[in-house]
DRENNUKE-522577 format. One line per field, with one value per residue (C-alpha): residue in three letters; x, y, z. Coordinates in steps of 0.02 Angstrom, whole numbers, plus 50000, padded with zeros to 5 digits. Layout:
% residues N
type <- (ala, ...)
xx <- (X, ...)
yy <- (Y, ...)
zz <- (Z, ...)
***
This chain:
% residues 510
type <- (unk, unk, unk, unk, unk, unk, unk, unk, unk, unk, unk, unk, unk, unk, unk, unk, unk, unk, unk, unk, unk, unk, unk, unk, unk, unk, unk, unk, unk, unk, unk, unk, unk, unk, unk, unk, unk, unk, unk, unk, unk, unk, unk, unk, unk, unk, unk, unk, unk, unk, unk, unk, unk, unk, unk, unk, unk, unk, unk, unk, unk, unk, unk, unk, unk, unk, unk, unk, unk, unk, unk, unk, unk, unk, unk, unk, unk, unk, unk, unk, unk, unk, unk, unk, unk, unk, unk, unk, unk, unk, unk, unk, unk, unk, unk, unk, unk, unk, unk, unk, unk, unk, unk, unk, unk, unk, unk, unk, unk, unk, unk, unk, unk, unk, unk, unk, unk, unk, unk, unk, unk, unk, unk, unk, unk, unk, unk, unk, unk, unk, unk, unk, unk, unk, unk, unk, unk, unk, unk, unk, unk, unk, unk, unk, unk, unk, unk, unk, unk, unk, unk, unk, unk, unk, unk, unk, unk, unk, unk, unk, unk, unk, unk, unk, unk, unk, unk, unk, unk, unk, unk, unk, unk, unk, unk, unk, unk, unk, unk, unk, unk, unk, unk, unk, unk, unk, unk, unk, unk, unk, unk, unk, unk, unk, unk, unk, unk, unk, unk, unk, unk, unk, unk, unk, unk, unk, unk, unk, unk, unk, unk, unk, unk, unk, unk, unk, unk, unk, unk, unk, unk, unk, unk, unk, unk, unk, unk, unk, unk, unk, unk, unk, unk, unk, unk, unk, unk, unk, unk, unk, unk, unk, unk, unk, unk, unk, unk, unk, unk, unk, unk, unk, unk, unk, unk, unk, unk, unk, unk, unk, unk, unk, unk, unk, unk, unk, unk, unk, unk, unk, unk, unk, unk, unk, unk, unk, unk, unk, unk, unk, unk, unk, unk, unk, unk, unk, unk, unk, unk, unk, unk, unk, unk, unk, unk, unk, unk, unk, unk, unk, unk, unk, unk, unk, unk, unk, unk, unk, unk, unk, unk, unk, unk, unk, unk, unk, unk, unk, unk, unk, unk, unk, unk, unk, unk, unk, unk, unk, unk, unk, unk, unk, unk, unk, unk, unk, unk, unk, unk, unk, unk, unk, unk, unk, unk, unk, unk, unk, unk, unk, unk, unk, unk, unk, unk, unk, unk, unk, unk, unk, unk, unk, unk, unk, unk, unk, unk, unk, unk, unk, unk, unk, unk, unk, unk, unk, unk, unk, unk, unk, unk, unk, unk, unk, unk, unk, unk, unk, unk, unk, unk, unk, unk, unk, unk, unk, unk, unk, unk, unk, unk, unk, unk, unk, unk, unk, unk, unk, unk, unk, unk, unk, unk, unk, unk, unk, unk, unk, unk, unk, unk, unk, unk, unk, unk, unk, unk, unk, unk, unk, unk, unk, unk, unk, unk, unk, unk, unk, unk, unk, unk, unk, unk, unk, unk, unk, unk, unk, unk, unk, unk, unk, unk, unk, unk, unk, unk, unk, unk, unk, unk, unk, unk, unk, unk, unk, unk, unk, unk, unk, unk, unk, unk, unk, unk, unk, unk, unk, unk, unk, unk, unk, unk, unk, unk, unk, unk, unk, unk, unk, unk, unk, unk, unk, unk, unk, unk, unk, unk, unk, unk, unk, unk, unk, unk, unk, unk, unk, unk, unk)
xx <- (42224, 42069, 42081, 42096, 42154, 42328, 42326, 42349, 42465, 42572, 42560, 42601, 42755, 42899, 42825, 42818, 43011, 43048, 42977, 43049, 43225, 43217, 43109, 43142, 43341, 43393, 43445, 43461, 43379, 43507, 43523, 43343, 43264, 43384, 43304, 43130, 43163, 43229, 43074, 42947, 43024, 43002, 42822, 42781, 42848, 42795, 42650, 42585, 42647, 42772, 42878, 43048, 43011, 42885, 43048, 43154, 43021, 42992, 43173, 43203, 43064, 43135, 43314, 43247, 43140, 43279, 43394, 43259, 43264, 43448, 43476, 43440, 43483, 43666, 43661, 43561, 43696, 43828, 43748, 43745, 43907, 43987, 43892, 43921, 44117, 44137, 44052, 43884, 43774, 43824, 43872, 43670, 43639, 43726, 43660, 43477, 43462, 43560, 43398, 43315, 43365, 43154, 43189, 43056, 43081, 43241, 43167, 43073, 43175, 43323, 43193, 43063, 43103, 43279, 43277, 43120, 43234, 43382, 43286, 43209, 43399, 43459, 43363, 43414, 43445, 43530, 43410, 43413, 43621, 43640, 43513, 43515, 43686, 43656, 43501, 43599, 43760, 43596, 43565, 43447, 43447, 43495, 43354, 43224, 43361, 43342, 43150, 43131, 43246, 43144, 42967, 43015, 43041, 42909, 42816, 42936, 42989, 42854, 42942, 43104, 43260, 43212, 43044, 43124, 42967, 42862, 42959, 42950, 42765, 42736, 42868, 42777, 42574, 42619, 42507, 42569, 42625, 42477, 42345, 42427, 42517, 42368, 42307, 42490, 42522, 42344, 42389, 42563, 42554, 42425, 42503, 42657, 42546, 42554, 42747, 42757, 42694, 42768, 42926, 42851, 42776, 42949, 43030, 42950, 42802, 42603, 42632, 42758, 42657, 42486, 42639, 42682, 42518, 42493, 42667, 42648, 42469, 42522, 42721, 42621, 42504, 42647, 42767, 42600, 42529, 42714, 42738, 42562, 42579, 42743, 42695, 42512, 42606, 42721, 42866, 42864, 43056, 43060, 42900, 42968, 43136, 43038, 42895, 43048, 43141, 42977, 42939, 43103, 43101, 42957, 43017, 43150, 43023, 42907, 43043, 43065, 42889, 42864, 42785, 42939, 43082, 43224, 43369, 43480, 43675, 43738, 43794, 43998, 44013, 43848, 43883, 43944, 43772, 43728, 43882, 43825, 43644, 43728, 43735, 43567, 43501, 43570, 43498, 43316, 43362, 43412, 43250, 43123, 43244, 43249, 43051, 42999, 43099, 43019, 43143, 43282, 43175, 43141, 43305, 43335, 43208, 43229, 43357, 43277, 43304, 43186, 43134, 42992, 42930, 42828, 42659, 42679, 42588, 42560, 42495, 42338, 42320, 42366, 42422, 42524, 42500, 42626, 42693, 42860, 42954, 43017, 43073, 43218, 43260, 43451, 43472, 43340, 43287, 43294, 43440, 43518, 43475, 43566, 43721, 43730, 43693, 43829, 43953, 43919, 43898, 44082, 44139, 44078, 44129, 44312, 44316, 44283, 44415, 44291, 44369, 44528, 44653, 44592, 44391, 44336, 44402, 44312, 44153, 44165, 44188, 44064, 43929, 43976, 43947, 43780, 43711, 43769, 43670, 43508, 43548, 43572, 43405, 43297, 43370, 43304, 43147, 43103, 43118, 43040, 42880, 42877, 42880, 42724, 42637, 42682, 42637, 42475, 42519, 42494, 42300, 42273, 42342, 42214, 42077, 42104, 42111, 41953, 41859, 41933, 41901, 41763, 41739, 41713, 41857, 42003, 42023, 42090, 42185, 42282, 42408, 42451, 42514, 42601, 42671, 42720, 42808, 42913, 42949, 43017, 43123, 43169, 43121, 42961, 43061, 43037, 42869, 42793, 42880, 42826, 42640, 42596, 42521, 42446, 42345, 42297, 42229, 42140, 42047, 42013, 41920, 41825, 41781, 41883, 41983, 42140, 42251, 42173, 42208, 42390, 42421, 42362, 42513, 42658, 42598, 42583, 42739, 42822, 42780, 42787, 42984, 43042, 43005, 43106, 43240, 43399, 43352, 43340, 43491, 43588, 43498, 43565, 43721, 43777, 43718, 43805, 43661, 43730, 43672, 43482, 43405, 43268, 43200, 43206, 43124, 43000, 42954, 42964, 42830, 42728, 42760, 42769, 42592, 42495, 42537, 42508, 42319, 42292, 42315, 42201, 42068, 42079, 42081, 41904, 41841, 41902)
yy <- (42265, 42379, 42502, 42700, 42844, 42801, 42625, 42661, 42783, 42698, 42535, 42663, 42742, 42612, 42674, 42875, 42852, 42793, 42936, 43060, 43000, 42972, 43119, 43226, 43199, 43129, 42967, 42835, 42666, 42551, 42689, 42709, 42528, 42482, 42637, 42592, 42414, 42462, 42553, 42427, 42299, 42444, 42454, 42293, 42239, 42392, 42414, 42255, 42137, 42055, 41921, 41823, 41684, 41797, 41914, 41752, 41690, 41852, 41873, 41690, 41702, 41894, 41820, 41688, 41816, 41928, 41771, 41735, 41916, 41934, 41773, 41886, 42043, 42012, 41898, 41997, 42133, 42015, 41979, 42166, 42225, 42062, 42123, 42313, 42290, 42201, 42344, 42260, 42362, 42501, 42446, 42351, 42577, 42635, 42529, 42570, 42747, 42714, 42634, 42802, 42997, 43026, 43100, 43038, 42871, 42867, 42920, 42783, 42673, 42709, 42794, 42677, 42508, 42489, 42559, 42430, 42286, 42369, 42347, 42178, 42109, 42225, 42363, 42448, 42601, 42540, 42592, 42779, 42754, 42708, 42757, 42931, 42981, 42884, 42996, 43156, 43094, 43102, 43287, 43280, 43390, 43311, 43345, 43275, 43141, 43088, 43104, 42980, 42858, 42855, 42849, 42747, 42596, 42606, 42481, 42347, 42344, 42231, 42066, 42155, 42099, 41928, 41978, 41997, 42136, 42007, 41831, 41977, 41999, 41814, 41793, 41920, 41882, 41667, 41677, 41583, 41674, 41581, 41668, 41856, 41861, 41901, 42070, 42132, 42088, 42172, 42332, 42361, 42309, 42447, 42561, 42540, 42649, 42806, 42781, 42769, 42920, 43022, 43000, 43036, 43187, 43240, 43200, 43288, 43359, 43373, 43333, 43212, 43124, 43132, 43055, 42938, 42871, 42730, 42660, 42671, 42569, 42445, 42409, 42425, 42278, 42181, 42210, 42198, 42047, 41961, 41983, 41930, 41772, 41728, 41770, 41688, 41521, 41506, 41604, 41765, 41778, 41834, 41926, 42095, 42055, 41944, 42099, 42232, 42137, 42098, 42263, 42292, 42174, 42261, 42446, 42409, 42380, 42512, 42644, 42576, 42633, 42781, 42886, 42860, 42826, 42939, 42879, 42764, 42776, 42603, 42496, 42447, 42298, 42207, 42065, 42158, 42192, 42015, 41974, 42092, 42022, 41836, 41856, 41904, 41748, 41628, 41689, 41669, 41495, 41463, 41483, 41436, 41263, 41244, 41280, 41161, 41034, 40963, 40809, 40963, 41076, 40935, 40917, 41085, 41111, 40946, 41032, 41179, 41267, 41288, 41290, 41235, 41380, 41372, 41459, 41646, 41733, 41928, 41958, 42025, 41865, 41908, 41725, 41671, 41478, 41359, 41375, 41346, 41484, 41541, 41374, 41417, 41307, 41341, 41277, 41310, 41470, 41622, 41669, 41522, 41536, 41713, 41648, 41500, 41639, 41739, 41622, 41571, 41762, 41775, 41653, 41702, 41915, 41842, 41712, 41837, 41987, 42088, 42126, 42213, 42133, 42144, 42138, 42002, 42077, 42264, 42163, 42087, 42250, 42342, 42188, 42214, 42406, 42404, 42285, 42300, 42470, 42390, 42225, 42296, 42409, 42259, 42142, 42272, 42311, 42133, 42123, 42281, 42220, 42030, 42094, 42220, 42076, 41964, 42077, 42138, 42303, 42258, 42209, 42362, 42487, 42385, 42414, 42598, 42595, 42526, 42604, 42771, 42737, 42607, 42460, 42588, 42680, 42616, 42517, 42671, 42730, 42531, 42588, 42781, 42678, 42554, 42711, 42809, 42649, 42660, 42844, 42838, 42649, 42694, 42511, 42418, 42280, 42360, 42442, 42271, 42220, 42356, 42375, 42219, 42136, 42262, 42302, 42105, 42094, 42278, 42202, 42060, 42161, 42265, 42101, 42162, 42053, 42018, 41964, 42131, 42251, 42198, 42208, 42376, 42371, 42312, 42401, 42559, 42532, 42486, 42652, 42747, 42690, 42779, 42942, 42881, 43007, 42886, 42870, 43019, 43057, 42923, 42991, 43168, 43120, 43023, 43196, 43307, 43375, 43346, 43523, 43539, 43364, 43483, 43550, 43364, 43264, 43418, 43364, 43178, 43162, 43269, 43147, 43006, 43014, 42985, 42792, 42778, 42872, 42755, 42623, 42686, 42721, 42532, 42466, 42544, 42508, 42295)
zz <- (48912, 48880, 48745, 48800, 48727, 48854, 48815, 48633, 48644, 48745, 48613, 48462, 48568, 48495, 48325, 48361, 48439, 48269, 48163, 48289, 48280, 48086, 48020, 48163, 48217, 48053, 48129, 48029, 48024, 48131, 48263, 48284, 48268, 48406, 48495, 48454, 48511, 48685, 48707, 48656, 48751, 48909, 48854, 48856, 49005, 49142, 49040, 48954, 49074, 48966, 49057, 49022, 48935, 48816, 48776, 48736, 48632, 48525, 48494, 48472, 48329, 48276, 48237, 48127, 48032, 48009, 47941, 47819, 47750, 47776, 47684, 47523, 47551, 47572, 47434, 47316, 47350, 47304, 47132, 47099, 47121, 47037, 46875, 46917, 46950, 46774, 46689, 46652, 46718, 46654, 46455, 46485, 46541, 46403, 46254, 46294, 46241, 46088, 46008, 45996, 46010, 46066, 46229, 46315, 46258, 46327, 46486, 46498, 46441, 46588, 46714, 46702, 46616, 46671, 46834, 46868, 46807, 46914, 47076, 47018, 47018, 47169, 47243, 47410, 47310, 47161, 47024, 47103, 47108, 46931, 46808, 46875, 46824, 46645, 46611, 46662, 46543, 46402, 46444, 46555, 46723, 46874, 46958, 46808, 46824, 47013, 47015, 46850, 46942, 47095, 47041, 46908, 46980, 47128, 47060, 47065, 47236, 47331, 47215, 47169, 47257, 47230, 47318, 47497, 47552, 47512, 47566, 47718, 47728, 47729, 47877, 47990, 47932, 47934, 47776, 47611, 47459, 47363, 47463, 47465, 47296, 47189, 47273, 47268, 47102, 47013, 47122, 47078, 46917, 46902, 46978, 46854, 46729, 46862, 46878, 46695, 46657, 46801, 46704, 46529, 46615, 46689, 46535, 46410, 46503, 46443, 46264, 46306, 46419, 46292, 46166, 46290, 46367, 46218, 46271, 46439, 46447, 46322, 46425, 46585, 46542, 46481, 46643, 46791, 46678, 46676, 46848, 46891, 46793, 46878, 47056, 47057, 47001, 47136, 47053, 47166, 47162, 46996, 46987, 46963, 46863, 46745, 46729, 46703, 46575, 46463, 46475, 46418, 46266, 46202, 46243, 46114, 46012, 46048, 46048, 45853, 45815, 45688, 45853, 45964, 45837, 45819, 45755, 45835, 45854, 45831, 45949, 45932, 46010, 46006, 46076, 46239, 46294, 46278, 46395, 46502, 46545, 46548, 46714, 46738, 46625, 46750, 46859, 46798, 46701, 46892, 46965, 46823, 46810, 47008, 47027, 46866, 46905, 47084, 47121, 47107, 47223, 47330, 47360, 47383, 47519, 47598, 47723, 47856, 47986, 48122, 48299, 48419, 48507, 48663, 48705, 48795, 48871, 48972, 49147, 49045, 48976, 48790, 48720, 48585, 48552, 48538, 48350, 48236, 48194, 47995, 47920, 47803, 47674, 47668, 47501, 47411, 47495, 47372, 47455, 47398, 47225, 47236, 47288, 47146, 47016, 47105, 47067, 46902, 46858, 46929, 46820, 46649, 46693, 46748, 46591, 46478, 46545, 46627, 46789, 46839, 46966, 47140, 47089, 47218, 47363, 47297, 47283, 47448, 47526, 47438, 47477, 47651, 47664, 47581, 47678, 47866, 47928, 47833, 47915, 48074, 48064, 48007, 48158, 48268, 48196, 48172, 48367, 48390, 48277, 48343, 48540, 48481, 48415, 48557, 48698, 48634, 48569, 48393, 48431, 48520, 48417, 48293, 48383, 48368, 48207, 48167, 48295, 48218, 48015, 48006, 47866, 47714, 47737, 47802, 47658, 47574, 47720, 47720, 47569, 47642, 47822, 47701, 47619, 47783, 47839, 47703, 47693, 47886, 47869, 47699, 47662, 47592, 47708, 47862, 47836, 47825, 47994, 48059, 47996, 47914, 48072, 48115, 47939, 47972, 48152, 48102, 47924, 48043, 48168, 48039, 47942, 47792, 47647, 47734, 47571, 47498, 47655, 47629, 47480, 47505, 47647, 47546, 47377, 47471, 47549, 47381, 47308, 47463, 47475, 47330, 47445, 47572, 47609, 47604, 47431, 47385, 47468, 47360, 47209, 47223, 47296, 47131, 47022, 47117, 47218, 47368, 47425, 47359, 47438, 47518, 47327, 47254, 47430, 47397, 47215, 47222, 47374, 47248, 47103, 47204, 47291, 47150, 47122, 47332, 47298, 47119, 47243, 47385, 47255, 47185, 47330, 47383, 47197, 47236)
***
């Protein structure tokens, strides 16, 4: 298929149908990913001469990705609201700002720190859902409140949620964590220092921010080098929940320091907290004992599921070889790992009185309505992306792009498209379905670093899904700002630009 204005246009439609229905019509994702996928399978077939078997194959391939990504996003639900219905997260919320009355310190402590380690254990919106309302109940306004929450923990979304964006950016690229987990890593953990202080700015403002910058640099470099450490040796899982809760551990002690110490209330029951985060310790002993112990990893892994898929190709003679699809490794996928945690987490809340009669059944049902409209927007995405890749569409809207920004620049146009993918999905996730191929095949045509380009992709689209309107949504929703969304989504894309340009500039700079 030879590249033309038309041509292009017509390969970018599935996308624009997307940002129409969700920017334009307020659709949500589910509703419009099955739209978007209807019309790129259209496309490819009048169009890009898609046939039968090449539609099977794509959504053959599709289904596994989205099990893979599934796999731990139900799971990583589950884990949440077994700690949240016992109380944990929320006596863990409450027993931070009681080490200092600095009021910036205690915006970084719930706005930054523990909203990073909030979406390092769960994402999809927690952090926004609870560390909001615990800075409000500290005095202050709902609005500094929602922003703090949402910027705060941009940085940690890439290898948060027991790194599903990027378990998905390996899925959709075939490329091992090995090769892209550095670039990711060095940008987000840098761009943790602009997210840091965007909530000591909003906080306390100028001063508080000139106050806060020595903190900020010093727990930046402890939560980007933690999570660099863990992902660049093989431990990508628990890149951004290892990061958040060293940065943690030392934010206790920072906020002790004669510059940030006000006094603290004491804590009553001090041992509660420590109950609290048991859950969360399994969880890591889990996966350091599962990856450092290979005969118990080779177990794990030694059952997969896969498929044999044949070679496809278009009328146009666009070919996709003969390849395997996602292995999953059903027991010692991340996923997995999850659900052991899950369990044992149940345990220890019900042994020790935590949870009121009827909890399981409250935490089955809340697992299950967080995660079905995302799971049913990422199936159809995932189809959407894979049948763009397999018809040719993906190449060609590639093309464009280089022919349009050149070498020397579209490396600092790779994290804004991350960014915008994120902003429309409301997902990392799905912005790397959607635009992580393509970032690939483009720094391939333009002869750039491919492991850099994306990690310009899923670091931009880290930070750019703090923007996304469902979270804001959530965010104001659990303030009682149900009726000024438009004045907050106003501020935060202000706020929340600056980490997705830090990146841009690094990225031209590496």
């Amino acid at each position: 298929m030879p590249l033309t204005l038309l041509t292009w246009l017509l390969a970018l439609l599935p996308v624009l149908v997307i940002l129409v229905l969700m920017l334009g019509l307020k659709w949500g994702g589910s509703k419009a990913g099955a739209v978007g996928l209807v019309v790129a399978l259209l496309v490819a077939v009048v169009f890009f001469g898609a046939g039968g078997k090449l539609i099977a194959v794509s959504q053959g391939k599709g289904l596994l990705l989205t099990f893979d990504v599934l796999y731990i996003i139900w799971t990583a639900l589950l884990l949440f609201h077994i700690a949240d219905e016992a109380g944990a997260v929320r006596i863990i919320g409450q027993a931070l700002p009681r080490l200092t009355t600095d009021r910036m310190m205690q915006g970084l402590l719930l706005g930054w720190l523990f909203a990073s380690f909030l979406q390092g254990m769960g994402g999809f919106g927690v952090p926004v859902a609870v560390a909001a309302p615990l800075l409000v109940g500290l005095g202050f306004s709902p609005v500094q409140a929602v922003i703090m929450a949402c910027i705060g923990h941009g940085w940690a979304v890439n290898f948060g949620s027991l790194a599903t964006s990027f378990q998905t950016l390996m899925a959709v690229t075939g490329l091992p964590g090995e090769l892209l987990a550095p670039d990711s890593a060095l940008l987000l953990g840098l761009s943790a220092i602009a997210c840091g202080s965007v909530v000591a700015f909003v906080a306390a403002g100028w001063k508080g921010l000139l106050r806060a910058l020595p903190a900020v640099l010093v727990l930046s470099a402890v939560m980007g080098g933690v999570q660099y450490l863990l992902v660049t040796n093989g431990l990508w899982t628990l890149g951004a929940t290892g990061g958040a809760m060293a940065g943690l551990i030392v934010g206790i002690g920072v906020a002790r320091l004669p510059l940030y110490h006000g006094p603290a209330a004491q804590i009553e029951h001090p041992q509660a907290p420590l109950v609290a985060f048991s859950a969360y310790a399994v969880l890591i002993l889990l996966a350091f004992g599962i990856n450092l112990i290979p005969p118990v990893n080779a177990l794990l892994d030694s059952i997969q599921v896969n498929f044999q898929f044949p070679a496809v190709s278009t009328a146009f003679g666009w070919a996709t070889p003969a390849e395997p699809g996602r292995a999953i490794n059903i027991f010692g996928h991340p996923g997995a790992l999850l659900l052991y945690s899950s369990i044992i987490a149940y345990l220890i809340y019900a042994r020790a009185g935590y949870y009121k009669p009827g909890a399981l059944p409250r935490i089955l049902r809340k697992t299950y309505k967080g995660a079905v409209n995302s799971s049913l927007g990422i199936l159809a995405m995932v189809g959407m992306a894979v049948i763009m890749s397999h018809s040719g569409m993906t190449n060609l809207l590639a093309q464009g792009l280089s022919v349009s920004f050149g070498a020397a620049v579209y490396p600092a146009v790779a994290p804004f498209i991350g960014a915008l993918g994120a902003f429309i999905t409301g997902s990392n996730n799905n912005s790397n379905v959607l635009f992580a191929a393509l970032q690939m095949r483009t720094a391939e045509l333009l002869g750039l670093d491919v492991p850099l380009i994306l990690g310009a992709q899923t670091a931009g689209g880290s930070l750019g899904s703090v923007m996304a309107p469902a979270k804001v949504i959530v965010g104001c929703s659990t303030v009682g700002l149900g009726s000024s969304e438009g004045v907050v989504m106003g501020k935060i894309l202000i706020y929340g630009l600056i980490p997705v340009a830090l990146v841009a500039v690094l990225v031209l700079f590496f």
